[in-house]
C-alpha positions in Angstrom: 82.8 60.1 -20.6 82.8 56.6 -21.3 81.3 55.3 -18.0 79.0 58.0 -18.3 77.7 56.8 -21.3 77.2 53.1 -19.7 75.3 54.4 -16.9 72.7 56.3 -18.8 72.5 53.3 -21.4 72.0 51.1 -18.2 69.2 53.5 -16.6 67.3 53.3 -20.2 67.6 49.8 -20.0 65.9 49.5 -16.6 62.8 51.6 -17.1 62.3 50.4 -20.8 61.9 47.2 -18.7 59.9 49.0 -16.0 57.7 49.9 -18.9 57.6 46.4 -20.9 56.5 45.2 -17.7 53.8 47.7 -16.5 52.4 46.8 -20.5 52.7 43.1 -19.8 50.5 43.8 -16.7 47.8 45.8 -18.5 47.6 43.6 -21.7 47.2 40.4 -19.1 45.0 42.9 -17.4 42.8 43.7 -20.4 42.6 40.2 -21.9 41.4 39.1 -18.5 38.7 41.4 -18.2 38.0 40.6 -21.7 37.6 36.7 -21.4 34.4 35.3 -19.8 34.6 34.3 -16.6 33.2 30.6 -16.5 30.9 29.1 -13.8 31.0 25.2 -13.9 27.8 23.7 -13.4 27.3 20.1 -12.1 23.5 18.8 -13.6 22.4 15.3 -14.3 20.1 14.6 -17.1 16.7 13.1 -17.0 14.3 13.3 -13.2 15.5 12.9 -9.9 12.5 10.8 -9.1 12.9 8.1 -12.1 10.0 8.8 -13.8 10.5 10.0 -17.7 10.9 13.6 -18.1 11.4 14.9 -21.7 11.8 18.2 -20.6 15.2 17.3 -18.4 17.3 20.7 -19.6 14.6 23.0 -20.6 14.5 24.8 -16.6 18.5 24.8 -16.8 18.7 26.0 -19.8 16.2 29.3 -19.1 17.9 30.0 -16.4 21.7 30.2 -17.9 20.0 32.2 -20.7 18.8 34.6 -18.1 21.6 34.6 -15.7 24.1 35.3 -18.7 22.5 38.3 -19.7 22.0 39.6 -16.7 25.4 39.0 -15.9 27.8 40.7 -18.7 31.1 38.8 -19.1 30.1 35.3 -17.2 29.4 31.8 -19.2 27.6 29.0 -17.2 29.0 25.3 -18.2 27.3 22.2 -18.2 28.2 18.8 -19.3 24.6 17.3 -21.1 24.2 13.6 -21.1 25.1 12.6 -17.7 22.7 10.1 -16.3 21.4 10.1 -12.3 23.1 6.6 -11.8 26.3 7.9 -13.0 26.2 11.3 -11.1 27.7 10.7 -7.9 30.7 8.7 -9.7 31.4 12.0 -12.1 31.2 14.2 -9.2 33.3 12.1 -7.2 36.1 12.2 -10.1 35.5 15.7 -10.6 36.2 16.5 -6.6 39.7 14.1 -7.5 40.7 16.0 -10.1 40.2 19.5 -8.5 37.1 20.3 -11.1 34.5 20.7 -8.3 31.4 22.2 -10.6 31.0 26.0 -8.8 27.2 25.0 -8.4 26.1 21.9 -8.7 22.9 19.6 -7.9 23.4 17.4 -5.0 21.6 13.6 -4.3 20.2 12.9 -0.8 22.6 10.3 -0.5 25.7 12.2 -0.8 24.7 15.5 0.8 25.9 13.6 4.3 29.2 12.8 3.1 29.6 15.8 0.7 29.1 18.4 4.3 31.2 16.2 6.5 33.8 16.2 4.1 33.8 20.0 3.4 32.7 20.1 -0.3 30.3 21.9 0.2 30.2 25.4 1.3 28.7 26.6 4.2 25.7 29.1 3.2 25.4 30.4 6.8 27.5 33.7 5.8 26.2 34.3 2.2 22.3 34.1 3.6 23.4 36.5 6.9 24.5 39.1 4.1 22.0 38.7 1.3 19.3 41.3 2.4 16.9 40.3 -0.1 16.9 36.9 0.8 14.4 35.4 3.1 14.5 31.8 4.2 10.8 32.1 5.4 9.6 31.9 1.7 10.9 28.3 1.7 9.0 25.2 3.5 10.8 24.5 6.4 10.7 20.5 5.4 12.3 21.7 2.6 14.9 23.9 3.8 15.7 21.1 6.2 16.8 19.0 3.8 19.9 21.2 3.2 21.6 21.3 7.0 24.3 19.5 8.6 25.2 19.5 11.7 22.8 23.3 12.0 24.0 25.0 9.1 22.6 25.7 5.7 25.6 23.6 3.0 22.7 23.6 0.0 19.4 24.9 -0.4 16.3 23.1 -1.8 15.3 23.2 -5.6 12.9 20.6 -6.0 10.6 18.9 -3.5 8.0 15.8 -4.1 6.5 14.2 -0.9 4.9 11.1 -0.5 0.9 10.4 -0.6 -1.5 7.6 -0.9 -2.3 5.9 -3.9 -6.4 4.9 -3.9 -7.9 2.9 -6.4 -11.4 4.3 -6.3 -12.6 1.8 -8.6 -11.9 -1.1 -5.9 -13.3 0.8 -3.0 -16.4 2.0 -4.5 -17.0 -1.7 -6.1 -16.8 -2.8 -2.5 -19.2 -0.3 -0.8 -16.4 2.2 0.2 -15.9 6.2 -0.6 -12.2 7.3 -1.1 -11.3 8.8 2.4 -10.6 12.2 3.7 -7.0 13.5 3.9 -7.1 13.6 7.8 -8.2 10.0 8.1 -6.3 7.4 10.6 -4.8 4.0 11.2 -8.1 2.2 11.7 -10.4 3.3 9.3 -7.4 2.0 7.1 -7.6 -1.3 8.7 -11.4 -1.4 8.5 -10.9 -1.2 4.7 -8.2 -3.1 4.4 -9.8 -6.3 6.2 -12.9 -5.9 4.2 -11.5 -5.8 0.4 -9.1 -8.1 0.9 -10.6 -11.5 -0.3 -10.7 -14.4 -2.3 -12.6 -13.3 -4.9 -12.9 -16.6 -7.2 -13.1 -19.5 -4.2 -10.3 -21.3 -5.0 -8.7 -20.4 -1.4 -6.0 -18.0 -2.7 -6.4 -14.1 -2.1 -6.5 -12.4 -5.4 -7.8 -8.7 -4.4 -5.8 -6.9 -1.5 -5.6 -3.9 0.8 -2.1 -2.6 0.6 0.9 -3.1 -1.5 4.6 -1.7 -0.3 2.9 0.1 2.7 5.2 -0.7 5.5 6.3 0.3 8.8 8.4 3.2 7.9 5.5 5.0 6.2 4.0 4.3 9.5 6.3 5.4 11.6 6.4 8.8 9.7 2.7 9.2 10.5 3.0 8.5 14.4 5.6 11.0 15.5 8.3 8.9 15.6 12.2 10.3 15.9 14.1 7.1 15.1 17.4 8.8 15.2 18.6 12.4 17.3 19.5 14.9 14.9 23.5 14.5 15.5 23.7 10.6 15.0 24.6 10.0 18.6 21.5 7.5 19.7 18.9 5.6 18.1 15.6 5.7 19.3 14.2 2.4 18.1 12.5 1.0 21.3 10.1 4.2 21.4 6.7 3.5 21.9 5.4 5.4 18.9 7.6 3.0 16.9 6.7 0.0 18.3 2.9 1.2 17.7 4.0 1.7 13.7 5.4 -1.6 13.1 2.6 -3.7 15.3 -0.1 -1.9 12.6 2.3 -2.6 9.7 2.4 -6.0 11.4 -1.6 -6.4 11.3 -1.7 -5.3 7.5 0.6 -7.4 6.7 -1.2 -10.7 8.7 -4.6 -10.0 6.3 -2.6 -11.2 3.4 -2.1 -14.9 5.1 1.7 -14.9 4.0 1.2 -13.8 0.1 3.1 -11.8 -1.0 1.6 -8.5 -2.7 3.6 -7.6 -5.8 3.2 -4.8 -8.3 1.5 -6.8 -11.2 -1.8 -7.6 -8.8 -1.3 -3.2 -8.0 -1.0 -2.7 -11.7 -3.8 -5.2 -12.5 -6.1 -2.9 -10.1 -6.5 -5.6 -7.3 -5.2 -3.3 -4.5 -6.8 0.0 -3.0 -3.8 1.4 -1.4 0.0 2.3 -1.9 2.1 5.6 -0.7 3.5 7.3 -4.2 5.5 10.0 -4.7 4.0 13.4 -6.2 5.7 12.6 -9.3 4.5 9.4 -10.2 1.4 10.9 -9.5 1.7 14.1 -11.8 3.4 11.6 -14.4 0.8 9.0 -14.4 -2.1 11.2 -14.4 -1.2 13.3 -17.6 -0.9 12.2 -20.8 0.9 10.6 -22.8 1.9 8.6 -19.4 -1.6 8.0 -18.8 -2.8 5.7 -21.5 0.5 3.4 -20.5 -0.5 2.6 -17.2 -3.7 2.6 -14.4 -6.1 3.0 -16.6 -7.6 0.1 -16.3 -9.6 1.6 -13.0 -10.0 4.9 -12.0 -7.5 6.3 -8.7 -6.5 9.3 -7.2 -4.0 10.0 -4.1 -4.8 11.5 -1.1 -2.6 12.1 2.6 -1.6 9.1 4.2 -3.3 8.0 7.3 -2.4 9.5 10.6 -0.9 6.9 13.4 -2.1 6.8 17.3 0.0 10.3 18.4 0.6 11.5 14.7 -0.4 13.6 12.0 -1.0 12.6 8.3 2.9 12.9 7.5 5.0 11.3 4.9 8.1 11.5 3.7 9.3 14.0 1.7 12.2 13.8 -0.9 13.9 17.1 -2.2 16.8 17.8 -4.6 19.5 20.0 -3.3 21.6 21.8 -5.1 25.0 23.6 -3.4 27.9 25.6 -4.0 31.7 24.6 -4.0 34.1 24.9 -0.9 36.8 25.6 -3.6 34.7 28.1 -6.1 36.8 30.8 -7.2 33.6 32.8 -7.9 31.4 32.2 -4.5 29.5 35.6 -5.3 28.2 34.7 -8.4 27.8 31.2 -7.4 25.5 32.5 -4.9 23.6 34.4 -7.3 23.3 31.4 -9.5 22.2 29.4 -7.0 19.5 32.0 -6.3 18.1 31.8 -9.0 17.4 28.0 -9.3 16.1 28.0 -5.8 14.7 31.4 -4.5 13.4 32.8 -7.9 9.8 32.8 -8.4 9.5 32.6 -12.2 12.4 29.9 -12.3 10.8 27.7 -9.5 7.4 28.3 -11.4 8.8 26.3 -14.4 8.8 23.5 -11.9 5.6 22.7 -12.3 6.1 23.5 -15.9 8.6 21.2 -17.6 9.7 18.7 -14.0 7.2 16.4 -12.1 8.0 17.5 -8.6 6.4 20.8 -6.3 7.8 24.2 -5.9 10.2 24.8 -2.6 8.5 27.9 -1.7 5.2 28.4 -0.6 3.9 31.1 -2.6 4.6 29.7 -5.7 3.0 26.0 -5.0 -0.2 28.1 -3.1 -0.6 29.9 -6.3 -3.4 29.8 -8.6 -1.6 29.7 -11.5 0.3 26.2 -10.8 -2.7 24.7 -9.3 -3.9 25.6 -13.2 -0.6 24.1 -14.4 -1.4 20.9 -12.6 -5.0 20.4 -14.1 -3.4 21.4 -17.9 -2.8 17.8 -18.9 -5.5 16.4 -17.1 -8.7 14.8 -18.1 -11.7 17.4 -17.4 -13.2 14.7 -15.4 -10.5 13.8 -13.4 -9.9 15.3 -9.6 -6.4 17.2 -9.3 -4.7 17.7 -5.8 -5.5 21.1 -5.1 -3.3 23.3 -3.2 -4.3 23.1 0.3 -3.5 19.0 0.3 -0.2 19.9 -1.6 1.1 22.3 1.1 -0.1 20.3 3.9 1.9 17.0 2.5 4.8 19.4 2.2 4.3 21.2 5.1 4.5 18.3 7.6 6.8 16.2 5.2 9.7 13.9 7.4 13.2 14.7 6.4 15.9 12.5 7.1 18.6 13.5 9.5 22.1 14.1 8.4 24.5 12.8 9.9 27.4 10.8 8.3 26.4 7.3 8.5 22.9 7.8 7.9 22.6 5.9 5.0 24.2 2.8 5.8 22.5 2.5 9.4 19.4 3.2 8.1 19.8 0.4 5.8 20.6 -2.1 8.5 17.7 -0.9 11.0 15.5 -1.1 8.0 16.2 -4.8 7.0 15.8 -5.9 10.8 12.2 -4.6 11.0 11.3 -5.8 8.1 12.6 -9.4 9.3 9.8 -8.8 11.9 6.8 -9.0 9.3 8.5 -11.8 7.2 9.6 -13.9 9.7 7.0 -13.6 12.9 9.4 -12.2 15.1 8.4 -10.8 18.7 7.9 -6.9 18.2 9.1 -5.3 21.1 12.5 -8.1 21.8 13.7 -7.7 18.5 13.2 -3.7 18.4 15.7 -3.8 21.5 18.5 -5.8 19.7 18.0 -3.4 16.8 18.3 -0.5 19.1 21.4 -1.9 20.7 22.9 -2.6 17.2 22.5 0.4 15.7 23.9 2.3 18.9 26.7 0.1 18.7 27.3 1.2 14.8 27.1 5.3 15.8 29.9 4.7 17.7 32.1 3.1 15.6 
């Protein structure tokens, strides 16, 4: 009777436990499905173009309020105050410390590293499965920006190509009309030689034809592929390069060794430098306006097209991607959705940033060519929409490859050497070419 007694007392025992546990479970259960999840959100404050922007959380801010209640249950996180010169350090320390933001904004110059390393998730998959996404409704340029190695590891959110700065004042004091968009090497020369003078006769050139115009932003307009898209080769004794930097070469010989700086651009006493889209929508628009060029009147148009090339530029875009070790990649995805591939969100763009729209509909639109001309003076010309798209449509993006960066900078520094320093053109292209083979392989 006795043992009896311990066996039933033991069989209580064991399903009260049974049942403590099973509670446990659905309590943990329930305070789980009661707690937010949390998607951590890697911004920077301020513009990715360094140029002020008062407005640098307003866009983020619209969309978490959106994406929150549209998504019961989930939080977005951000941490405000970060600057762009800090970024890559916090995200670096956040990747240490196993804190990788879920989505996050990438910089063009860690993108390279940030794919190679495997950061980054690879989109490929989530884009395959999404049916309502469409990477048609992107730019291409733009989209471009985002690959390594052939696969999609972010996707664009902001894009601002590069255009020509033209003081019309100078050119129409000297007998000249601001050209067309589809105009070329030589009619830039032909202005160029002509306005740059010695204006007072003391023998030193005070008025100019170009300022920080230089043989990349010619290359870019004469077809030129300086690297292959894997990193394996340069391509630095091409033709079509050699052709960029001899022009760049002959701009720079009308100045008779001075040195253009920005003061004598500022002061008005050049006709021509590339700017970026959003110096251009900052600078045109008040209260930016009144602070600088207004001491002439200038506008920007394409920049010239080379021998074999098109009016191209260079386009810059801000990526934004999703983490390799996000616990939440589906709503990440969505997230990231909406900051990229939403129409009202990439709208605001134009709105409250300085840059362009990464898909086409919404930079052809009417409504932010009318968002463009909003801060604008009634007299003053803004770039309409087919000169926008064009810029953007034939932009030149950067290969990625790991590396990039830090060849770049080399080759860059040689050529330049070429202009400063009088240096045979085609002789010193080779040994550049040879170096920088030499560095892929390392």
């Amino acid at each position: 009777m006795k043992r009896t007694r311990i066996h039933i007392s033991k069989k209580r025992l064991f399903l009260t436990l049974i049942l403590a546990g099973c509670m446990g479970c659905m309590v943990m259960y329930w305070k789980q499905k009661s707690e937010p999840v949390v998607l951590e959100l890697g911004i920077f404050a301020g513009s990715n173009w360094d140029v002020a922007n008062a407005n640098s959380y307003v866009i983020v801010d619209k969309v978490i309020a959106r994406f929150e209640a549209e998504h019961p249950g989930v939080k977005v996180h951000y941490y405000s105050g970060i600057q762009k010169e800090d970024y890559s350090e916090w995200y670096a320390q956040q990747v240490m410390q196993g804190k990788t933001p879920d989505v996050a904004m990438i910089l063009a110059v860690d993108f390279d590293k940030l794919a190679a390393l495997g950061i980054l998730e690879n989109l490929d998959g989530m884009e395959a499965q999404d049916k309502e996404f469409r990477k048609a409704d992107f730019y291409p340029t733009a989209l471009q920006s985002g690959k390594y190695n052939g696969s999609q590891y972010a996707l664009p959110y902001e894009t601002v190509p590069t255009l020509m700065f033209v003081n019309k004042s100078l050119l129409n004091h000297e007998g000249f009309m601001v050209p067309e968009s589809d105009w070329t090497w030589e009619e830039m020369y032909d202005i160029c030689s002509k306005v740059t003078r010695d204006l007072d006769g003391d023998g030193v050139l005070d008025q100019f034809g170009t300022y920080n115009y230089g043989w990349l932003e010619a290359a870019y307009s004469n077809n030129v592929k300086l690297f292959e898209e894997d990193g394996s080769m340069a391509n630095f004794t091409d033709q079509n390069v050699t052709g960029a930097v001899k022009f760049a070469k002959r701009l720079s010989d009308l100045n008779q060794g001075q040195k253009v700086t920005q003061d004598e651009f500022d002061a008005g006493c050049v006709a021509f430098m590339p700017l970026s889209f959003a110096n251009y929508r900052t600078y045109k628009t008040y209260p930016y306006k009144i602070k600088k060029y207004t001491t002439f009147k200038w506008d920007c148009i394409a920049l010239p097209s080379g021998e074999n090339g098109d009016n191209c530029s260079q386009l810059d875009t801000l990526l934004m991607g999703i983490s390799k070790q996000s616990r939440h990649k589906e709503l990440s995805w969505e997230l990231l959705k909406m900051f990229t591939y939403d129409e009202e969100v990439q709208m605001d763009i134009f709105r409250y940033s300085q840059g362009a729209s990464v898909l086409r509909a919404v930079t052809n639109s009417k409504e932010a060519e009318a968002i463009l001309a909003e801060d604008m003076d009634d007299r003053e010309q803004v770039i309409n929409n087919t000169l926008l798209d064009m810029v953007i449509e034939q932009g030149i993006v950067a290969p990625h490859f790991n590396g990039y960066n830090e060849t770049m900078a080399y080759a860059e520094g040689e050529v330049d050497k070429i202009l400063s320093e009088d240096k045979n053109v085609e002789s010193t292209l080779k040994i550049i070419q040879r170096n920088v083979n030499t560095m892929l392989k390392q």
